[in-house]
N, C-alpha and C positions, 0 to 999 in steps of 0.2 A: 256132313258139310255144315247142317246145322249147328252141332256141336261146337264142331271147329271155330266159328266164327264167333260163339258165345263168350269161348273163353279168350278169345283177342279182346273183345270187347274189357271183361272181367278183368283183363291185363292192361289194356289201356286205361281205364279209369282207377285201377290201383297207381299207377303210374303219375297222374294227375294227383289225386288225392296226397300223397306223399310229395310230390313237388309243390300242391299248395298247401299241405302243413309244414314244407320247411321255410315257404317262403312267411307263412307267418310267424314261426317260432321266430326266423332272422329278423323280423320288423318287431316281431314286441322286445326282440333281445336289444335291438338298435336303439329299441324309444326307450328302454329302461336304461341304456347306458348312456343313453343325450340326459336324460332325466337326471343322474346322477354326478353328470359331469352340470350341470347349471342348479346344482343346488351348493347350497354353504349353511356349515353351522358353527352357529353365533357361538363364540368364544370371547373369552378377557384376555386382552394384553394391553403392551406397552405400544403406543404409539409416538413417534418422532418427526419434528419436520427439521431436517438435516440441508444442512447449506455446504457446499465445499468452494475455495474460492482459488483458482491458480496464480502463481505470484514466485517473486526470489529473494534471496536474500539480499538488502540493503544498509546502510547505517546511516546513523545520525551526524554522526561525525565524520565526515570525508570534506579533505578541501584539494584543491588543484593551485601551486603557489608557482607567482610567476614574477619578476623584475619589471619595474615598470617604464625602463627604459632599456634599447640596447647598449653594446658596452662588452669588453674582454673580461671574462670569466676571470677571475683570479685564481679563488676556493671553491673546490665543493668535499662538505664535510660529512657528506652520507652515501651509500650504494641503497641500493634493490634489495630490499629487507631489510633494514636496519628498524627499530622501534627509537622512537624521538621522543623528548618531554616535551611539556606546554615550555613555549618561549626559547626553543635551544635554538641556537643557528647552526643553520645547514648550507648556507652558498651566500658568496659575495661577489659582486664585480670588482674591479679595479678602480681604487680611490684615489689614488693619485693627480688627477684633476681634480674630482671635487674638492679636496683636500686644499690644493693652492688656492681655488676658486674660493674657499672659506675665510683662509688666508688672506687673501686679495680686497675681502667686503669687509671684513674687520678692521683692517685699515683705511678703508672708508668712511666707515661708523668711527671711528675716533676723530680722523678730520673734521668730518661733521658736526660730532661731537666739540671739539673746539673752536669751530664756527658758532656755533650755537652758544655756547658760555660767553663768549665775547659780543655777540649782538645783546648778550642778557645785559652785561654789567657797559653796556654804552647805553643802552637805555635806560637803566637804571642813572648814570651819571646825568644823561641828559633833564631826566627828570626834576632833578634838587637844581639843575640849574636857570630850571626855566623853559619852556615850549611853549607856544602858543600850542589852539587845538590842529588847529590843520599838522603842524610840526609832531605835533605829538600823535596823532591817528598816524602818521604815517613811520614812524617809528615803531607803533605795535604793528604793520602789516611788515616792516623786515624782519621785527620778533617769530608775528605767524609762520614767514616764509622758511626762518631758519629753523623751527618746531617742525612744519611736515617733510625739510630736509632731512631732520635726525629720525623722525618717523622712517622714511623711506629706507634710510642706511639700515634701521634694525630691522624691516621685515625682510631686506636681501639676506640680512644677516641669518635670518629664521629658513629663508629658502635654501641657503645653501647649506644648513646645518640637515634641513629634510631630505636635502640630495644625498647625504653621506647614509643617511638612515634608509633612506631608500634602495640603496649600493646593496643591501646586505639582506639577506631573506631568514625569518625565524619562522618555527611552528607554531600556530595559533593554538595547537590540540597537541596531547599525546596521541600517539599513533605507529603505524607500519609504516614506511616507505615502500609503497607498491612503483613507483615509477620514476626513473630519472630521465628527464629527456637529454640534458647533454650531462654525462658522469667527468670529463675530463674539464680539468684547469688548463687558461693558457686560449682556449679558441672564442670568437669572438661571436657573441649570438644575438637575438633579438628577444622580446620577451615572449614568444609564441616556442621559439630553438630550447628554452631551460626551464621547463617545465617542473615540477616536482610535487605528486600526489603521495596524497597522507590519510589512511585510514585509518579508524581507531574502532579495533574489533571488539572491544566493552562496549559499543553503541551500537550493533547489529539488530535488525529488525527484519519479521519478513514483510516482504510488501506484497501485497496486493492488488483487487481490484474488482468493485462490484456492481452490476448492472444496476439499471435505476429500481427495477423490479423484482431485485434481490437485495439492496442496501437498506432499506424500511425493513427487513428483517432483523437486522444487525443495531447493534446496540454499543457505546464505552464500557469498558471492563467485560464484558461477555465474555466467557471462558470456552475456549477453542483446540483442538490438535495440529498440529503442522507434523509433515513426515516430510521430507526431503527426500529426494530419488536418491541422495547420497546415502542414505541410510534409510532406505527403504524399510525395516522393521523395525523403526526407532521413535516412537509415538514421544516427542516431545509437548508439553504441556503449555501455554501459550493462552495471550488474552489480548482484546481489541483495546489498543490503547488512543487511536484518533481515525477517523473517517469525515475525508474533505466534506467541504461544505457546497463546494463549487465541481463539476465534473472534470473530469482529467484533461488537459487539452491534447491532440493529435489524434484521437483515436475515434475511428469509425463510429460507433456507438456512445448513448451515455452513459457512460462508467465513472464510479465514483473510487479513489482511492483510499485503503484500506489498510492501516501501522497495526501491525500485529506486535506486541514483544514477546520473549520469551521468560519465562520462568525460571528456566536455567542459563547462569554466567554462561559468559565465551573465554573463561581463561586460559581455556587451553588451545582456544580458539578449531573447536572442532565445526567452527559454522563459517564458512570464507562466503567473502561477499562473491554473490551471483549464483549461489546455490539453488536450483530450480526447486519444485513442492507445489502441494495442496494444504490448505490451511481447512479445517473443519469444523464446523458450529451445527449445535442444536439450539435454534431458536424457538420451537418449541418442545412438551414432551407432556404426555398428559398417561400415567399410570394406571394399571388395571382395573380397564375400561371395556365394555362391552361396545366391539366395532363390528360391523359389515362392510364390506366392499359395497362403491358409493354405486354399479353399474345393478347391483339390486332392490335400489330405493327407487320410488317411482315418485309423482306428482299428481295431487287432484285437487282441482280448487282451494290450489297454497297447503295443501298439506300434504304431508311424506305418508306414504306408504309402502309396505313388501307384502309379498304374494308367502306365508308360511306354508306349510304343511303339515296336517294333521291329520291323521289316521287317511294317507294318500289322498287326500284332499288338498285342494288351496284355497285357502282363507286369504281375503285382503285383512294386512293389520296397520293399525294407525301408526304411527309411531315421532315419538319427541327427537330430534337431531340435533348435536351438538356441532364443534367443530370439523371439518373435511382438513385431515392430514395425510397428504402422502398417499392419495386414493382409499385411504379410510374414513370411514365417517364412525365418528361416535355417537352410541346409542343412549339417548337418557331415560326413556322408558320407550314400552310396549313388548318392548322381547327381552328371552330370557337366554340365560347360557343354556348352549345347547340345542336350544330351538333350531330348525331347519327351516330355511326361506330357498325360494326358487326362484331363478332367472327368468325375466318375462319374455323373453324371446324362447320359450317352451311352449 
């Protein structure tokens, strides 16, 4: 019986002993794999601080042309795609009233006109033959009168020449004809009913838009990417050509607006306005540079340090910091390539 119980005993503490050397092999295996996962070794690279900004395509040149009165359509000399030169005409109203109406003040202005030559030469006559002054002051105020007569008659004469000029609509710009709002002659519209937009796709840009805490990165001329979702694997080349001065009005937040151009013409017009995109800038970029991750630099009385390791040891080491990019910090002394630093939450 003695026996018997001896070797339970001899069995149950081999049993223990093996359960607590596995439970320590599993805890030094755990701390060496925490260990290993919170440590880093220092390396050179390239560090970047990368801005991406969303935006569409826009142009410089778009106008929306409209008549400035209503009035029956007469012409219209363009559709929905057509491309137009600077200054062609594209739509007229009906002139036939203004026309008489032209007619009508020019025979005005000549009557006038002949009012006026004959008040000259009666006062003139009067003159050589004698006035007193009261006679005579009064004589130059029917001169006056008959002067802002003929005044009068020529600026109707100018108004109704502007009516005819006004009748008829040209382009300010070369361009596309993206929209006709009334295409047919003959119906009678208002100036909101005859619309007609003009883009001119050599003046494409992409537009933009940048928080107030991302625009002080951004710079004129800075050299940038834009990808279009249209052409998602098309790394077009691109630069900051203007960034308001005043923040965007409508929009939630303060955002500042952001004219990117391209590098590459739009001849063949592969960029249509309204094309959605990310436009991309490295506003900074500092080259093979000894960084750490910033969550292993610590702080002691204003100065940086990390926790190294040396021969399984941690050492505190002092260390110079330059820049924080991007969750790196640049090291400008105290470590070297290679070196291993340890996370202080170990």
């Amino acid at each position: 019986m003695a026996k018997l119980m001896k070797k339970r005993w001899v069995f149950l503490l081999g049993i223990v002993i093996f359960i607590g050397g596995g439970f320590y092999f599993k805890q030094d295996s755990d701390t060496k794999a925490k260990q290993a996962k919170n440590t880093y070794t220092v390396k050179r690279e390239t560090i970047k601080d990368e801005l991406s900004l969303s935006g569409e395509i826009a142009a410089e040149e778009h106008v929306t042309l409209r008549f400035q009165s209503s009035g029956k359509l007469a012409w219209v000399g363009v559709k929905e795609g057509d491309y137009v030169k600077k200054y062609q005409s594209i739509a007229s109203l009906d002139q036939r009233e203004v026309q008489q109406n032209l007619k009508k003040y020019l025979n005005t202005f000549l009557d006038t006109r002949t009012d006026f030559d004959q008040e000259v030469e009666d006062t003139q006559l009067n003159n050589i033959g004698g006035l007193t002054d009261a006679a005579r002051r009064s004589a130059l105020r029917v001169l006056d009168q008959a002067q802002y007569d003929l005044n009068d008659a020529v600026i109707d004469v100018e108004l109704k020449k502007l009516a005819i000029e006004y009748s008829s609509l040209s382009s300010p710009i070369d361009g596309i004809v993206v929209r006709v709002g009334s295409p047919y002659a003959g119906v009678n519209i208002t100036p909101a009913q005859a619309e007609f937009e003009i883009i001119n796709p050599n003046t494409v840009y992409f537009s933009a838009t940048a928080d107030q805490t991302d625009v002080v990165r951004l710079s004129p001329d800075m050299p940038g990417e834009v990808i279009l979702d249209s052409y998602e694997n098309q790394i077009i080349k691109a630069r900051i050509s203007l960034i308001s001065f005043v923040p965007k009005s409508g929009e939630t937040g303060t955002v500042y607006s952001v004219k990117i151009v391209f590098d590459k013409n739009n001849g063949s017009y592969q960029f249509r306005y309204g094309m959605s995109g990310d436009a991309n800038f490295v506003s900074k970029i500092r080259n093979n540079i000894i960084t750490v991750p910033s969550g292993y630099i610590q702080t002691e009385k204003g100065k940086k340090y990390v926790w190294k390791l040396k021969n399984d040891k941690k050492l505190k080491t002092f260390v110079k910091v330059g820049e924080e990019i991007d969750g790196s910090v640049e090291i400008k002394s105290g470590l070297h390539e290679n070196d291993v630093i340890q996370s202080i939450s170990l």
